[in-house]
KEZA-604381 format. One record per atom (N, C-alpha, C): residue in one letter; atom name; x, y, z. Coordinates in nm, 4 decimals. Example, Ala and Ser with C-alpha at 12.3 -4.5 7.8 and 13.67 -1.06 7.14 Angstrom:
# residues 2
R   rest   atom         px         py         pz
R      a      N     1.3190    -0.5690     0.7800
R      a     CA     1.2300    -0.4500     0.7800
R      a      C     1.3200    -0.3300     0.7800
R      s      N     1.2850    -0.2250     0.7080
R      s     CA     1.3670    -0.1060     0.7140
R      s      C     1.2900     0.0030     0.7870
# end
This chain:
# residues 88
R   rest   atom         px         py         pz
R      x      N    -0.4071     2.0145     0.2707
R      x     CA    -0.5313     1.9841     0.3358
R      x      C    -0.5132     1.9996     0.4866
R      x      N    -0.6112     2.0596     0.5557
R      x     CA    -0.5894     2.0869     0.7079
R      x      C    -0.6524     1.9556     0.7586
R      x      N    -0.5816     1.9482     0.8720
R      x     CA    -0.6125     1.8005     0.9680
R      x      C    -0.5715     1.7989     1.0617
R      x      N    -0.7398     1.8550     1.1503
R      x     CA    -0.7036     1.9028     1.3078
R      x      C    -0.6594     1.7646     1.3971
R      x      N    -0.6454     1.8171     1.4925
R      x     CA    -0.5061     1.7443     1.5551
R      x      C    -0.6174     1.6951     1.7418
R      x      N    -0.6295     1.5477     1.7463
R      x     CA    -0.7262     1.5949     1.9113
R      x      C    -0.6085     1.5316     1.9995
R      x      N    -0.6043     1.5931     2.1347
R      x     CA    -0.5647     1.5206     2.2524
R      x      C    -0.6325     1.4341     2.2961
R      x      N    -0.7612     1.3736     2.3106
R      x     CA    -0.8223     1.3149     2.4255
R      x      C    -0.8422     1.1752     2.3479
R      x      N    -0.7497     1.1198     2.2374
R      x     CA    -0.7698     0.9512     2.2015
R      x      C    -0.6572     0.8878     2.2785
R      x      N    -0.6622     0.7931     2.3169
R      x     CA    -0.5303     0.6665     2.4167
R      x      C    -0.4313     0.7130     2.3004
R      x      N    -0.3243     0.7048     2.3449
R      x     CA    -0.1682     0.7140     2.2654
R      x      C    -0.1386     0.5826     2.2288
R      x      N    -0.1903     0.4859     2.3031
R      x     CA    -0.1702     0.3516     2.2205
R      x      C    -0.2150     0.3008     2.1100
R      x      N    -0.3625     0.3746     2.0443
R      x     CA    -0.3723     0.4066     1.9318
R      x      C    -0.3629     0.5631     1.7947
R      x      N    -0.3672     0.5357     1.7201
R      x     CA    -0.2972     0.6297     1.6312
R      x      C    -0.3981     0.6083     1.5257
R      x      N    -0.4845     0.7111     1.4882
R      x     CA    -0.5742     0.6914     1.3669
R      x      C    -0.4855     0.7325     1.2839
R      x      N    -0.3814     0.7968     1.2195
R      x     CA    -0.3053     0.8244     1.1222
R      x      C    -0.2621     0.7077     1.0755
R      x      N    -0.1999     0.6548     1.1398
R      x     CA    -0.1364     0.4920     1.1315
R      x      C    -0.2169     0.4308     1.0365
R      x      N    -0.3300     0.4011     1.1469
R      x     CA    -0.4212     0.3103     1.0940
R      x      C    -0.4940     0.3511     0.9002
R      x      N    -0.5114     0.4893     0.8948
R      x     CA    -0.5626     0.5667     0.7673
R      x      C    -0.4419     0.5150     0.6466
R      x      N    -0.2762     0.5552     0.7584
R      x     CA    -0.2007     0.5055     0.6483
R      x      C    -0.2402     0.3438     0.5879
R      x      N    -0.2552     0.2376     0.6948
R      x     CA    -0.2592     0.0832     0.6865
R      x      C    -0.3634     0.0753     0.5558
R      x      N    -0.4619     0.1639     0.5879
R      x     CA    -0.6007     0.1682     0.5042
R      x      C    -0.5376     0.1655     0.3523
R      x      N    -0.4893     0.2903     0.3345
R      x     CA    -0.4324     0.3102     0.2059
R      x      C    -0.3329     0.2734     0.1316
R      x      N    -0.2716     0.2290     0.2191
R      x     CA    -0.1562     0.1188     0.1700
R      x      C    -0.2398    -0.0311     0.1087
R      x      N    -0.3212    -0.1212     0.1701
R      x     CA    -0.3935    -0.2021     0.1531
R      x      C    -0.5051    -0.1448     0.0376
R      x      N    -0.5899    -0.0696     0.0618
R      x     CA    -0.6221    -0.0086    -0.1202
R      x      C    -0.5526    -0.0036    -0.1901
R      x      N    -0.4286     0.0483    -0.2088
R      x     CA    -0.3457     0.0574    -0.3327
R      x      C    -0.3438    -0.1108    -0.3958
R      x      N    -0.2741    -0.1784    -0.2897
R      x     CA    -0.2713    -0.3047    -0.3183
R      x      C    -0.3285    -0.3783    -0.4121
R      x      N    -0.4768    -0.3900    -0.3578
R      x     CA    -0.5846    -0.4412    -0.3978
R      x      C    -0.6558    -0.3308    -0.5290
R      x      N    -0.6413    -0.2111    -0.5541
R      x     CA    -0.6400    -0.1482    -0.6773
R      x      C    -0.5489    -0.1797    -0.7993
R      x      N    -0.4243    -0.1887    -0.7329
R      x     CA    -0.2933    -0.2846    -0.8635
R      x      C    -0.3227    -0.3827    -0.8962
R      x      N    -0.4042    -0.4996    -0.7781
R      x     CA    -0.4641    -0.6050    -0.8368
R      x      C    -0.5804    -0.6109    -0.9186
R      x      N    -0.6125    -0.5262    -0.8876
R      x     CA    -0.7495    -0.5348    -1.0090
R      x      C    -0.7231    -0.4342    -1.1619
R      x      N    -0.6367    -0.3741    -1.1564
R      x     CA    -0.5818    -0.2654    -1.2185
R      x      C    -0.5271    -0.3953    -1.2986
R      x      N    -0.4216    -0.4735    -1.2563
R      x     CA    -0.3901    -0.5825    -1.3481
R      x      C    -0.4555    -0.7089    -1.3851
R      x      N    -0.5700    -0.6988    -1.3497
R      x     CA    -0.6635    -0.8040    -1.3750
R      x      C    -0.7207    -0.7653    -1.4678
R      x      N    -0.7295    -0.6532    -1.5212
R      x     CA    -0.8196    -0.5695    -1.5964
R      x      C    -0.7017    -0.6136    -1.7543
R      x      N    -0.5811    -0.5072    -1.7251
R      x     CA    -0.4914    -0.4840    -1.8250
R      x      C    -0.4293    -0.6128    -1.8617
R      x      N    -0.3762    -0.7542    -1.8298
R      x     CA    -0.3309    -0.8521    -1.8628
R      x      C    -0.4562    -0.9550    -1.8608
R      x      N    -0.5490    -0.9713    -1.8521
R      x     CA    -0.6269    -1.0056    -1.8434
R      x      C    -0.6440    -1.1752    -1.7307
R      x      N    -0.5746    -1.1578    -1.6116
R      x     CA    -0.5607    -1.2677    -1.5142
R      x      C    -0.6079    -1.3381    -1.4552
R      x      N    -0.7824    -1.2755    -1.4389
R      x     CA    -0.8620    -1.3867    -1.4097
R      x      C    -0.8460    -1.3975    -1.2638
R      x      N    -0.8082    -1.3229    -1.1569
R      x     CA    -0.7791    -1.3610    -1.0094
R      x      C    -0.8814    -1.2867    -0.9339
R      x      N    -0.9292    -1.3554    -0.8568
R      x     CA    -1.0143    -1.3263    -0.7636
R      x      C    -0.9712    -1.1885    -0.6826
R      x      N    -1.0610    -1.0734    -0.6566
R      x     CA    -1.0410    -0.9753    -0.6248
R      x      C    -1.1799    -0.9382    -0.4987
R      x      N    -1.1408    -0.9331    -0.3693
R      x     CA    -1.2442    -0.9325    -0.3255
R      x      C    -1.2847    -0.7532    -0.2970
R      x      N    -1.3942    -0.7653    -0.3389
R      x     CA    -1.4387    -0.5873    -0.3345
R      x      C    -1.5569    -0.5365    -0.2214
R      x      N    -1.5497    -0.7010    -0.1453
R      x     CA    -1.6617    -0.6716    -0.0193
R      x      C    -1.4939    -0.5985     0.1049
R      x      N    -1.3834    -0.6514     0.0385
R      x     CA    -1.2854    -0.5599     0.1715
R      x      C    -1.2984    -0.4352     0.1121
R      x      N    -1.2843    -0.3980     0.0092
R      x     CA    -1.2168    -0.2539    -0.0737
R      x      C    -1.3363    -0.1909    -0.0166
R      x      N    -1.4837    -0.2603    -0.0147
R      x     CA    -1.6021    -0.1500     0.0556
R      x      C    -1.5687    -0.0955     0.2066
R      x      N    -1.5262    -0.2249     0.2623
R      x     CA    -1.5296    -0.2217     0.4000
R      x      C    -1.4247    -0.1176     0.4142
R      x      N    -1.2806    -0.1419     0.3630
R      x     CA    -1.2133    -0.0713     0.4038
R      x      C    -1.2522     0.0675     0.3848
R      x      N    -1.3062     0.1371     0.2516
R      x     CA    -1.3376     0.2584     0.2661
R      x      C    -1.4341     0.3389     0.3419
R      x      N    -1.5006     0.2028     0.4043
R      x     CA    -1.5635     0.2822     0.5088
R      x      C    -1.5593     0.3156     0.6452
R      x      N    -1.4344     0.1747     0.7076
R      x     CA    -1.3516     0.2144     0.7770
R      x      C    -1.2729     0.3480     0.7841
R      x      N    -1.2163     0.3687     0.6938
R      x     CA    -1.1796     0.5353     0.6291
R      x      C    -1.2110     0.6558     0.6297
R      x      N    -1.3232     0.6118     0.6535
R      x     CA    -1.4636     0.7551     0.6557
R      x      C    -1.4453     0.7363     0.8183
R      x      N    -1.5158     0.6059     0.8696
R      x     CA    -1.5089     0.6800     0.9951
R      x      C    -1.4294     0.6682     1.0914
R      x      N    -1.2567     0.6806     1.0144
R      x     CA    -1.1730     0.7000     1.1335
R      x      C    -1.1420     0.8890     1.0956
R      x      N    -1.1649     0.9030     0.9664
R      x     CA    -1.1568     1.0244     0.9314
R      x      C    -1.2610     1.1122     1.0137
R      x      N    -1.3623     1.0974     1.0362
R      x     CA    -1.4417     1.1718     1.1143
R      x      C    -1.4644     1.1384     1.2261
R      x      N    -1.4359     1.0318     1.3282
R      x     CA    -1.3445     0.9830     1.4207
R      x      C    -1.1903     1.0891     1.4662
R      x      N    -1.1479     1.1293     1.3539
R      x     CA    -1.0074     1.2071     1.4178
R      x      C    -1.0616     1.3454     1.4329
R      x      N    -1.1719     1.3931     1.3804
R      x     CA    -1.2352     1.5240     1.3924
R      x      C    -1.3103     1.5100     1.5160
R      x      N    -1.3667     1.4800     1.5256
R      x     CA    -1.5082     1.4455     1.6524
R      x      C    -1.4774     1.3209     1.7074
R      x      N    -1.4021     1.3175     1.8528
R      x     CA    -1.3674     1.1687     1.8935
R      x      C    -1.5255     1.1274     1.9731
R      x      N    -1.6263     1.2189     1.9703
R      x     CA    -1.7740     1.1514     1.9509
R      x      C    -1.8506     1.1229     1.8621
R      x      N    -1.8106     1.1083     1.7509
R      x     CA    -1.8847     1.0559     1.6738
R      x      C    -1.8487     0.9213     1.6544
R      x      N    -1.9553     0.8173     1.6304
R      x     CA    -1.9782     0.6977     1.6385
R      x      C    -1.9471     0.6221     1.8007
R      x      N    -2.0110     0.7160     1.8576
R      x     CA    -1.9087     0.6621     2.0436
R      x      C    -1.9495     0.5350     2.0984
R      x      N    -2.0237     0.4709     2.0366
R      x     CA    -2.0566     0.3073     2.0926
R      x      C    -1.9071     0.2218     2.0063
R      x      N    -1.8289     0.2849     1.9553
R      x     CA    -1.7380     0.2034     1.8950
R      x      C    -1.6079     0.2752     1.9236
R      x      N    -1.5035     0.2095     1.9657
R      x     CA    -1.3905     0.2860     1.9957
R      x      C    -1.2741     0.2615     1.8881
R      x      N    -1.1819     0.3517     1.8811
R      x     CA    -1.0772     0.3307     1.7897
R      x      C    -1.0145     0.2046     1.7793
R      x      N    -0.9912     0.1291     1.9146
R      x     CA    -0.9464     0.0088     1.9368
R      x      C    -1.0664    -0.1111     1.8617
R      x      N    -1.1633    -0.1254     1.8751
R      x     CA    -1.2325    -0.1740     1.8021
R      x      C    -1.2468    -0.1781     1.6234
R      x      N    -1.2467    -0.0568     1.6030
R      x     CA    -1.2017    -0.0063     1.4641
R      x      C    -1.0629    -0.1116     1.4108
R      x      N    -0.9755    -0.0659     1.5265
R      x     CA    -0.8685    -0.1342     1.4414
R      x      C    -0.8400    -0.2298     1.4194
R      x      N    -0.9497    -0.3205     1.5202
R      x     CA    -0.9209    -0.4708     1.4949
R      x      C    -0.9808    -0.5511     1.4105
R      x      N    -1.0840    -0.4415     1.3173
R      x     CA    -1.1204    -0.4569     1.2032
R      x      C    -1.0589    -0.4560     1.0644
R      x      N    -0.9884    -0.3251     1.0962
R      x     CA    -0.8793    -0.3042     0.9788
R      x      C    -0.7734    -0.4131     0.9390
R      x      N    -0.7180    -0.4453     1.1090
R      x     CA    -0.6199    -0.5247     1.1206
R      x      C    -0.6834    -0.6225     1.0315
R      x      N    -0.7972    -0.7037     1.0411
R      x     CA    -0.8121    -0.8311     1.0080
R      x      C    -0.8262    -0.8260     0.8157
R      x      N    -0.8991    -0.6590     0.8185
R      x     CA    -0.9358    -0.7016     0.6688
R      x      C    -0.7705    -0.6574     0.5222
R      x      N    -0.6856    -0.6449     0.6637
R      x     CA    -0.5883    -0.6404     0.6259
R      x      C    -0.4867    -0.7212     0.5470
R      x      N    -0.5389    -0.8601     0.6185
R      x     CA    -0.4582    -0.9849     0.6054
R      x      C    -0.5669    -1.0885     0.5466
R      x      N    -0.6845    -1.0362     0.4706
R      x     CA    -0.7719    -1.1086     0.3821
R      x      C    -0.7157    -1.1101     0.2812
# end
């Protein structure tokens, strides 16, 4: 898959990073429900993050293409979203 590459975001953030954090934390929360399903466990699974996060996802993904799109919101902002729905 091609995945153009921009100069003009701060180096102190890294949307790759953050895409990885994303998908690492889906998997997570997919095994948990994946085994909630198959052993039948009964544990609370929250699927208002699994939304959020994938839509975080979308728009850091089109965020790393067009660093104008969504421009009232900056990457740094973004991430302090991720960060949090990280540790829900």
């Amino acid at each position: 898959m091609l995945s153009p590459r921009l100069t003009n975001i701060a180096a102190s953030t890294s949307i790759p990073a953050l895409l990885t954090d994303i998908d690492l934390k889906l998997m997570e929360l997919a095994n948990d429900l994946y085994n909630n399903v198959v052993f039948s466990l009964n544990r609370q699974i929250n699927s208002v993050a699994i939304n959020d996060l994938l839509n975080y996802k979308r728009i850091l993904r089109y965020k790393y293409c067009n660093s104008d799109y969504a421009s009232p919101f900056t990457v740094e902002m973004i991430a302090s979203r991720v960060k949090l729905l990280n540790y829900k």
